[in-house]
C-alpha positions as CSV (number, residue, x, y, z in Angstrom):
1,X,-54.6,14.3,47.2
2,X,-51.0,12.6,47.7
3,X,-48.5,15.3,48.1
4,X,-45.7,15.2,45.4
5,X,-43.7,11.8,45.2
6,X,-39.9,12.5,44.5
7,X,-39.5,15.5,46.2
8,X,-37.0,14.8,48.6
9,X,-34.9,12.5,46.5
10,X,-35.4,14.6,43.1
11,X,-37.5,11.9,41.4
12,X,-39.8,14.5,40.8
13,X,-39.7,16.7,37.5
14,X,-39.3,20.5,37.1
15,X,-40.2,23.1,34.8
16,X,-38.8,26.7,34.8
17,X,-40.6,28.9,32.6
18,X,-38.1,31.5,31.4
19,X,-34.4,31.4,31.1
20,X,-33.5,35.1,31.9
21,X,-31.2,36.9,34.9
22,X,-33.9,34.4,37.3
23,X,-35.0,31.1,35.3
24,X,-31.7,30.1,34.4
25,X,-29.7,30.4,37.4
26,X,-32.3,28.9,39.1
27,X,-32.8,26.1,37.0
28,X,-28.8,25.1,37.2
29,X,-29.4,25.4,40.9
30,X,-32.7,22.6,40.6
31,X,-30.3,20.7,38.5
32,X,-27.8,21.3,40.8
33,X,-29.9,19.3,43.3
34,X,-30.3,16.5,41.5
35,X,-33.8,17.2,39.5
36,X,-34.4,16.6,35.8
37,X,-35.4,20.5,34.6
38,X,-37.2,21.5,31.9
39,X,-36.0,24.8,30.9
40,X,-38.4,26.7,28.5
41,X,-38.4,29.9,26.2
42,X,-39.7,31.3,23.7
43,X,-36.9,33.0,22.4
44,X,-35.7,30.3,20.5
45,X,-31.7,31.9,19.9
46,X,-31.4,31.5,23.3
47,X,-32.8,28.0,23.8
48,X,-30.5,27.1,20.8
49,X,-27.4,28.8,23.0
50,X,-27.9,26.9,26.1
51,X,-28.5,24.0,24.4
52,X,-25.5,24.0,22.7
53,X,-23.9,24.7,26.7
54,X,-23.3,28.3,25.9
55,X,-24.5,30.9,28.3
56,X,-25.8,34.1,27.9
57,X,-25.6,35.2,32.2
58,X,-22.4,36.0,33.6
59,X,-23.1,34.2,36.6
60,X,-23.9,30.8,34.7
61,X,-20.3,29.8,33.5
62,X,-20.5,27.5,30.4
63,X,-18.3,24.9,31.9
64,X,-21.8,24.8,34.8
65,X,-24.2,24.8,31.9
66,X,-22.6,22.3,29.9
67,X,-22.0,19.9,32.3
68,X,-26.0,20.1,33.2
69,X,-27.1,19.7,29.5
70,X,-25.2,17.0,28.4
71,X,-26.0,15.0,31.1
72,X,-29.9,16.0,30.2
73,X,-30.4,16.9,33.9
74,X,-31.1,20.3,32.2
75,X,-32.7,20.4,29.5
76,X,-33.6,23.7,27.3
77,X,-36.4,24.0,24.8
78,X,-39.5,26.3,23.8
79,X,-42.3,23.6,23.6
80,X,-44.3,24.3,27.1
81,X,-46.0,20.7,26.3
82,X,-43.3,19.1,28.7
83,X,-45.5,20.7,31.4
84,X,-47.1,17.4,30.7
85,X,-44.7,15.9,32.3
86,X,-43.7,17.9,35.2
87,X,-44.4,18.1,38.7
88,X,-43.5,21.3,39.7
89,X,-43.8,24.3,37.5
90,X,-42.0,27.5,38.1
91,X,-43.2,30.3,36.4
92,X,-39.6,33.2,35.9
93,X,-41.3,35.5,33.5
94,X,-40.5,39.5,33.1
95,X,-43.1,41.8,35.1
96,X,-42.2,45.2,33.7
97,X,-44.3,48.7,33.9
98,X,-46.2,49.6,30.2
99,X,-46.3,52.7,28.8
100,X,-48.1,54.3,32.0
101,X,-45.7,53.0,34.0
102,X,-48.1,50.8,35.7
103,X,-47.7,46.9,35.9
104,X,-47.6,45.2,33.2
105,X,-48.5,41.5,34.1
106,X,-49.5,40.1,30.4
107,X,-46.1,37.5,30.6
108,X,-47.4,36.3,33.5
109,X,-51.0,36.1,32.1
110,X,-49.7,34.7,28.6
111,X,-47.5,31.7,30.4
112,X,-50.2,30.7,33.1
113,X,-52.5,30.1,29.6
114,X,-49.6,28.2,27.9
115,X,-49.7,26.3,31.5
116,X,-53.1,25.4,32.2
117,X,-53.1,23.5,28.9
118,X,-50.9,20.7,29.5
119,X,-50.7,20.7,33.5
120,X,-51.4,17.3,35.4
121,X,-53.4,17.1,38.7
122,X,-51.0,17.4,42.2
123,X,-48.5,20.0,40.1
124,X,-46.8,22.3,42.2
125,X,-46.5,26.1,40.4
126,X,-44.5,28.6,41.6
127,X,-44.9,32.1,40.6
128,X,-41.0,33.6,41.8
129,X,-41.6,37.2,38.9
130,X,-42.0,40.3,41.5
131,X,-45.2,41.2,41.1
132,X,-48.3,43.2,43.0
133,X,-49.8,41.5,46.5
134,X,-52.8,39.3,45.0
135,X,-51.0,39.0,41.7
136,X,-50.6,34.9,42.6
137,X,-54.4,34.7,43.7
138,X,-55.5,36.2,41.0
139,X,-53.8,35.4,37.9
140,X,-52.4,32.0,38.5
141,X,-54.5,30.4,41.3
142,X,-58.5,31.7,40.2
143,X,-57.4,31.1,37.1
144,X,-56.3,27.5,37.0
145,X,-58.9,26.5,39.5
146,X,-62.1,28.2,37.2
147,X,-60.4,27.0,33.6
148,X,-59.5,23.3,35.1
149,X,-62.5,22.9,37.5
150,X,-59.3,22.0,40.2
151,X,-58.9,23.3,43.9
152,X,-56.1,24.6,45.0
153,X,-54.4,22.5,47.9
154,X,-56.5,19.8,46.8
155,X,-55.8,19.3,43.2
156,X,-52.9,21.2,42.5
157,X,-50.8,23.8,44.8
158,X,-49.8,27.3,44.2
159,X,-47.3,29.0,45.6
160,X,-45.3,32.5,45.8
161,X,-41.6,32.9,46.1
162,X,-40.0,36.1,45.2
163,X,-36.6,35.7,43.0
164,X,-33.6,37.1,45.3
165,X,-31.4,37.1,42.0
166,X,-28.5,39.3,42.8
167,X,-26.2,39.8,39.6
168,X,-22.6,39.7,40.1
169,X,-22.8,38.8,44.1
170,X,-19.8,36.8,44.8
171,X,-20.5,37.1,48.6
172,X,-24.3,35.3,48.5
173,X,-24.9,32.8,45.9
174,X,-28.5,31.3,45.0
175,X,-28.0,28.5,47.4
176,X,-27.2,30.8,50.3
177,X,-29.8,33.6,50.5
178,X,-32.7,32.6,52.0
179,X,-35.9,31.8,50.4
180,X,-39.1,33.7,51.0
181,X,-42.2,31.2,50.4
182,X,-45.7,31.5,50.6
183,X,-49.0,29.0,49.5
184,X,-52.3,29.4,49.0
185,X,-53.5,27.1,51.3
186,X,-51.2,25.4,54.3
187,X,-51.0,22.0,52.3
188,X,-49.7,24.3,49.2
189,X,-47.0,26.3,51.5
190,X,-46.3,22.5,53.1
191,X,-45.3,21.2,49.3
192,X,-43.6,24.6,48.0
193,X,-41.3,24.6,51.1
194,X,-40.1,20.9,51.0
195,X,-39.2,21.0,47.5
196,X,-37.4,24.5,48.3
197,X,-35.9,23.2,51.1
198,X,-34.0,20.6,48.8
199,X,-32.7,23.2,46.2
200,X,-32.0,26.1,49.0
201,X,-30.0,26.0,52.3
202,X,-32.8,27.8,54.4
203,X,-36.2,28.3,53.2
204,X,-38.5,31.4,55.5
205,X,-42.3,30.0,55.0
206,X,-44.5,33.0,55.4
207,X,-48.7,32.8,56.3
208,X,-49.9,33.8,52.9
209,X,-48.7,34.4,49.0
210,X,-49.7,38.1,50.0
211,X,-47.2,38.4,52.5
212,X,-44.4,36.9,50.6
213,X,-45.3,39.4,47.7
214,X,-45.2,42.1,49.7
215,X,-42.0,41.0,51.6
216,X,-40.3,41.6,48.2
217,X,-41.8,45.0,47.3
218,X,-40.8,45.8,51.1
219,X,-36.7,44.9,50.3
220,X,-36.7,46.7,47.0
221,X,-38.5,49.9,48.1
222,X,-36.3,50.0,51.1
223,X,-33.5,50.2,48.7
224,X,-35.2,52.5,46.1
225,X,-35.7,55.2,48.9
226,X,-32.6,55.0,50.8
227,X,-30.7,55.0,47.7
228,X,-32.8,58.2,46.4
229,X,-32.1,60.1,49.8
230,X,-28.0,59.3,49.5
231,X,-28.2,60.9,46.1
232,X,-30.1,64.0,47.2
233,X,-27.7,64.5,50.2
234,X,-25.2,64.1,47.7
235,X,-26.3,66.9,45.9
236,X,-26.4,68.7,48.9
237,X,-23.0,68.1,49.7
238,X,-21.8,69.5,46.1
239,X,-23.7,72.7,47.4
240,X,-21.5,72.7,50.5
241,X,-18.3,71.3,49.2
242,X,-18.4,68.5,51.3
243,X,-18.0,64.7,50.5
244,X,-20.9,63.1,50.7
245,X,-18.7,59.3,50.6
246,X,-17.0,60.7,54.0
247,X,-20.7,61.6,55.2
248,X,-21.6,58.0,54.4
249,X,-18.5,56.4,56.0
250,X,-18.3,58.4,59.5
251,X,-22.1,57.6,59.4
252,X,-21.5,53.7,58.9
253,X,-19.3,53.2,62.0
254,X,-22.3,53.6,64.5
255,X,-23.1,49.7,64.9
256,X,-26.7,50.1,65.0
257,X,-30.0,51.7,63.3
258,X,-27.9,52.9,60.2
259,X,-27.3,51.1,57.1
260,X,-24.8,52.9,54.5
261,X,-26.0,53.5,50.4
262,X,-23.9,55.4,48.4
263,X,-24.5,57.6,45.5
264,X,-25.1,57.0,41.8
265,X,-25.7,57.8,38.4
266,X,-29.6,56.4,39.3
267,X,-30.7,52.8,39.5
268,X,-31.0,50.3,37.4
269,X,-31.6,46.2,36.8
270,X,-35.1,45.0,37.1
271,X,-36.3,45.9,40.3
272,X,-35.5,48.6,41.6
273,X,-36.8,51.3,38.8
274,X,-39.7,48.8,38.7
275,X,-41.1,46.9,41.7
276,X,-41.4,49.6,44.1
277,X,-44.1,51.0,41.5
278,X,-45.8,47.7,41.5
279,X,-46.6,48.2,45.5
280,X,-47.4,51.8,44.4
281,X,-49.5,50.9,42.1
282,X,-51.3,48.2,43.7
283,X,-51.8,51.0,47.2
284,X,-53.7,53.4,45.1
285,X,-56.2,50.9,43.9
286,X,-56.8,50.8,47.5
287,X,-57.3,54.3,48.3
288,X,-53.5,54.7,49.8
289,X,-51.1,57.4,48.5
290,X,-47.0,55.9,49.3
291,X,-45.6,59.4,49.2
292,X,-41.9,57.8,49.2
293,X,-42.5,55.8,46.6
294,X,-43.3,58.7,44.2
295,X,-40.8,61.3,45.3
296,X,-37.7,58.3,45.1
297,X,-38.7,57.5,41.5
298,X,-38.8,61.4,40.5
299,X,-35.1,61.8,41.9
300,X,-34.1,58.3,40.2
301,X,-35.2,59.4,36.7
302,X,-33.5,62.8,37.6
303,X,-30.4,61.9,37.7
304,X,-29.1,61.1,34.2
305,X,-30.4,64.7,33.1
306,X,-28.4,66.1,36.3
307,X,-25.2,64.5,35.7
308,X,-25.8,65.4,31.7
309,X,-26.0,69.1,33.1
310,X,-22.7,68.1,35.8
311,X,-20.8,67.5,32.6
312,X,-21.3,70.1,30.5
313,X,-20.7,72.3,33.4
314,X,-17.1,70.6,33.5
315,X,-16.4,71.0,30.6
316,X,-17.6,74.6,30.1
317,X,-14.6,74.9,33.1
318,X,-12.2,73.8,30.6
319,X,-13.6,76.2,28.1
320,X,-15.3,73.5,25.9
321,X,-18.9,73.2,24.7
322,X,-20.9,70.0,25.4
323,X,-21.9,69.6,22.2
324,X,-18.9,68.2,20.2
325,X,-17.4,67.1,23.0
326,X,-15.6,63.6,23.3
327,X,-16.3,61.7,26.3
328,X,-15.8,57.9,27.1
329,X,-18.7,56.1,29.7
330,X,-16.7,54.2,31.7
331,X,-18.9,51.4,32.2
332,X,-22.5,50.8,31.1
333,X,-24.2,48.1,32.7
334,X,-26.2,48.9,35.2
335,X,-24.2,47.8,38.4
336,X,-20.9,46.7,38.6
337,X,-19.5,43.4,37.6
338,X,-22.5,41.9,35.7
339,X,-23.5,42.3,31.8
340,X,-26.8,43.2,32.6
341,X,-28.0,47.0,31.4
342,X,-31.7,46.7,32.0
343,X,-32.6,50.3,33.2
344,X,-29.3,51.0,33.2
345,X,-28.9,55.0,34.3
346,X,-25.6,55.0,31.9
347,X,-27.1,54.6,28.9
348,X,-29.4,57.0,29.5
349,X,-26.6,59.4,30.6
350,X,-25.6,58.5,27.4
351,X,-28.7,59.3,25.5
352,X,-28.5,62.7,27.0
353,X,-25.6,63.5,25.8
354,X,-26.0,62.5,22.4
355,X,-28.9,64.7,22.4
356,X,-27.3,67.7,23.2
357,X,-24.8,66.9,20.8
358,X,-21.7,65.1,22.3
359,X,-19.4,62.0,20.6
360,X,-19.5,59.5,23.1
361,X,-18.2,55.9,23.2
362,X,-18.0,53.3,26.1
363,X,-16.1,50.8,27.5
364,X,-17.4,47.7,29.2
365,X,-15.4,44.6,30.1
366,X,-18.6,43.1,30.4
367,X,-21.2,44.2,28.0
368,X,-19.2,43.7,24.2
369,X,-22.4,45.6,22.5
370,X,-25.2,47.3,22.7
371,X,-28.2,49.1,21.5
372,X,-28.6,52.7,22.0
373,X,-31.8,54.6,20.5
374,X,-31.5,51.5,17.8
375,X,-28.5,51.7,17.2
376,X,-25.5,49.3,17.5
377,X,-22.6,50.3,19.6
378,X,-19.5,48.2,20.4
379,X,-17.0,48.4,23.4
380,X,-14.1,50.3,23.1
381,X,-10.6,48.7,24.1
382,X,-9.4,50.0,27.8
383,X,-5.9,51.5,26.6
384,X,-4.0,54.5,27.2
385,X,-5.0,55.9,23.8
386,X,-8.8,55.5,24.5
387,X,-8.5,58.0,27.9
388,X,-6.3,60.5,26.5
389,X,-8.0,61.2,23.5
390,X,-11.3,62.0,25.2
391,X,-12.1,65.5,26.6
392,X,-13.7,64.0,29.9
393,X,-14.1,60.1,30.9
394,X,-17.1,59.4,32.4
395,X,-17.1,56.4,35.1
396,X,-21.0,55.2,35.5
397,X,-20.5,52.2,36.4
398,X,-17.5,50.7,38.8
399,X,-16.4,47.0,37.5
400,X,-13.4,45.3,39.1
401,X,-11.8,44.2,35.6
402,X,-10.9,48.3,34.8
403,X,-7.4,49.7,35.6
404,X,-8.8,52.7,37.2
405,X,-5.0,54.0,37.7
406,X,-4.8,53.9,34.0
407,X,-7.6,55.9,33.7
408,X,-6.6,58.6,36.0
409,X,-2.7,58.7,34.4
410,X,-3.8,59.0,30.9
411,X,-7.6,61.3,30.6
412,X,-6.9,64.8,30.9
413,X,-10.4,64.9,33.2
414,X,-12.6,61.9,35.2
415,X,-15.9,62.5,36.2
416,X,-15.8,59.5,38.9
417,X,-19.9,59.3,39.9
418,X,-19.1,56.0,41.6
419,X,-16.2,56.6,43.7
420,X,-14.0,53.8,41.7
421,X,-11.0,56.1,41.8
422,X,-10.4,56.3,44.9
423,X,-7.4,54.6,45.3
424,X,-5.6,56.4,42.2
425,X,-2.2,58.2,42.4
426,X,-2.7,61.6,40.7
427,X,-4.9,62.4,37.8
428,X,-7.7,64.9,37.4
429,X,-10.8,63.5,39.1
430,X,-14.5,65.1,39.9
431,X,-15.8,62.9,42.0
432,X,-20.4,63.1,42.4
433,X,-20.8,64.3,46.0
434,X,-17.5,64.7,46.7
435,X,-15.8,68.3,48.3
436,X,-14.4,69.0,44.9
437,X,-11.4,67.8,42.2
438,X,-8.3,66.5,42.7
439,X,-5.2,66.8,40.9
440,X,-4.1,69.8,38.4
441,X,-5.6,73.1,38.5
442,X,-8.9,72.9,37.4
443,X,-10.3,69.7,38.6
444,X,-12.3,71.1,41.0
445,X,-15.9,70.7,40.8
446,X,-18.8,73.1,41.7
447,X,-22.5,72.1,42.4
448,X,-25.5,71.2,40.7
């Protein structure tokens, strides 16, 4: 069959199945390169949003989305019947863990069967959701090929490109990071990298689907562990009264073999809690134990509880009890400067200390409201008042946008776990892994 006309001039079509933290971005970027997009959800408040040129994603301005919709270059809707129409399907769906934490692949499952009703012979799919290695064979490829009676690289093609989505990176944009592609046969990888290679400024074609899934569980897991070993040696460090952030730095200047990642409240977003137990998952199907894997997640679910325990500790310092206390979360979402709280370790910090009893509040440039345990909570205004009436400010979560000095002049204790105070003149502040408080008598802080 003719590979796909339009290609290289954008003549050809696009759908992007799901306009979350991945679909949308990436389907302003398509636009971007002078596609028409069909952008589709089922969530039909949010279709209605973007087609009115309001986004939802901090890093999709509305000026961007708007200029892109009116022009119909993107065009928003939940109807997967414009797959009709399109040339190239890419499939952005949500791959979380289920109640076992085991994969959970029934988005990708339910928008492949959507899919295979209305696709067209010589479409291109795309499966970018992080997912198990055979996840693309299996689910999209076997599948299309036994309901449709097609072959793949023949017919249609399949490929796999893992989503490099970073939220809030001002340094790497879509454009810029380099895209990871796979096919299921050469003539499939041939077609997935010359459209890629028109939306993205270097595209890295890999020999199989299976090794461009795995490359993505490989990134994620590399950061899942590393970041679970900084927050154990942080611990340590409290133990010792040494700072675990001068540890980090002195290690950084070597200029080889050592890459620095600093301590947390846990981790958070849609990978990292998640993919790493994907390839975990997927290793003991096949009779292989990743040690790593298991002992990183135990230490990342660990730390809300810990730093639950850290505070009440504090507090009990300044003779107060936990329970009735009156602390402010500094931040919520789950990394700084982006609205996103999948996962986020801060509001389960937060459930924590609910549960045993505290009065808690947030404030979050970034995230306006929220649900907690199902129940609404709204942002608190940053001002002097809102510091110096707590009994201990929490900061979770780092943003740029908060006057940290403020912060520090006005709460009579900070519990810093991110190191965003670092800068500040005076003030009482704890800082996780550090050699103790700084400031009045008192602000010192003890271990674990």
């Amino acid at each position: 069959m003719e590979r796909i006309a339009g290609i290289e001039d954008g003549a050809a079509k696009v759908a992007v199945v799901g306009m979350g933290y991945v679909g949308l971005p990436l389907a302003v970027a398509i636009a971007r390169a002078g596609y028409t997009v069909y952008g589709i959800d089922t969530d039909a408040g949010k279709v209605a949003k973007l087609q009115a040129g309001v986004s939802y994603i901090l890093d999709v301005a509305d000026a961007e989305l708007s200029r892109w919709t009116a022009c119909g270059a993107l065009r928003p809707g939940t109807d997967y019947a414009v797959l009709g129409q399109a040339d190239i399907a890419v499939l952005c769906v949500p791959t979380p863990l289920n109640g076992l934490r085991e994969p959970d692949t029934s988005f990708i499952e339910e928008a492949v069967g959507q899919m295979v009703r209305y696709l067209r012979k010589g479409t291109l799919i795309i499966l970018e959701s992080t997912t198990y290695p055979g996840t693309t064979e299996l689910l999209v490829r076997r599948r299309i090929e036994e309901e449709k009676g097609w072959q793949a690289g023949r017919d249609f093609y399949v490929s796999f490109s893992p989503e490099r989505v970073d939220p809030g990176n001002r340094q790497f944009s879509l454009r810029s990071t380099p895209k990871v592609i796979g096919g299921s046969t050469p003539a499939c990888l041939e077609v997935g990298r010359n459209f890629y290679a028109a939306v993205f400024e270097r595209v890295v074609a890999v020999s199989s689907n299976e090794a461009a899934e795995l490359a993505k569980l490989l990134e994620n897991t590399f950061r899942s562990v590393n970041i679970a070993l900084v927050n154990e040696m942080a611990l340590l460090c409290e133990r010792m009264g040494v700072s675990i952030w001068e540890v980090v730095e002195a290690a950084a200047t070597k200029p080889f073999g050592f890459m620095p990642f600093y301590p947390g409240p846990g981790v958070g977003g849609h990978c990292i809690p998640v993919d790493p137990l994907y390839l975990s998952w997927k290793a003991g199907r096949m009779g292989v134990r990743l040690k790593f894997i298991e002992l990183a997640d135990e230490l990342h679910r660990s730390m809300p509880e810990r730093l639950a325990a850290r505070i009440g500790a504090l507090l009990e310092g300044e003779g107060k009890r936990l329970a009735g206390a009156s602390i402010v979360l500094c931040g919520i979402a789950y990394k700084k400067d982006t609205d996103d709280i999948r996962e986020s370790p801060a509001l389960e910090l937060m459930e924590h200390l609910l549960e045993k009893g505290a009065r808690v509040v947030y404030h979050d440039p970034h995230v306006p409201v929220c649900q907690v345990n199902g129940t609404a909570w709204a942002s608190q205004t940053a001002e002097p008042q809102l510091w110096a009436h707590a009994d201990l400010v929490v900061i979770a979560t780092d943003h740029t946008a908060v006057d940290y000095q403020q912060v520090a002049d006005y709460a009579p204790l900070v519990f810093d776990t991110r190191n965003a105070a670092r800068d500040c003149i005076g003030g009482r502040i704890v800082l996780f892994g550090g050699s103790g408080g700084r400031g009045g008598e008192g602000g010192g802080g003890g271990g674990q």
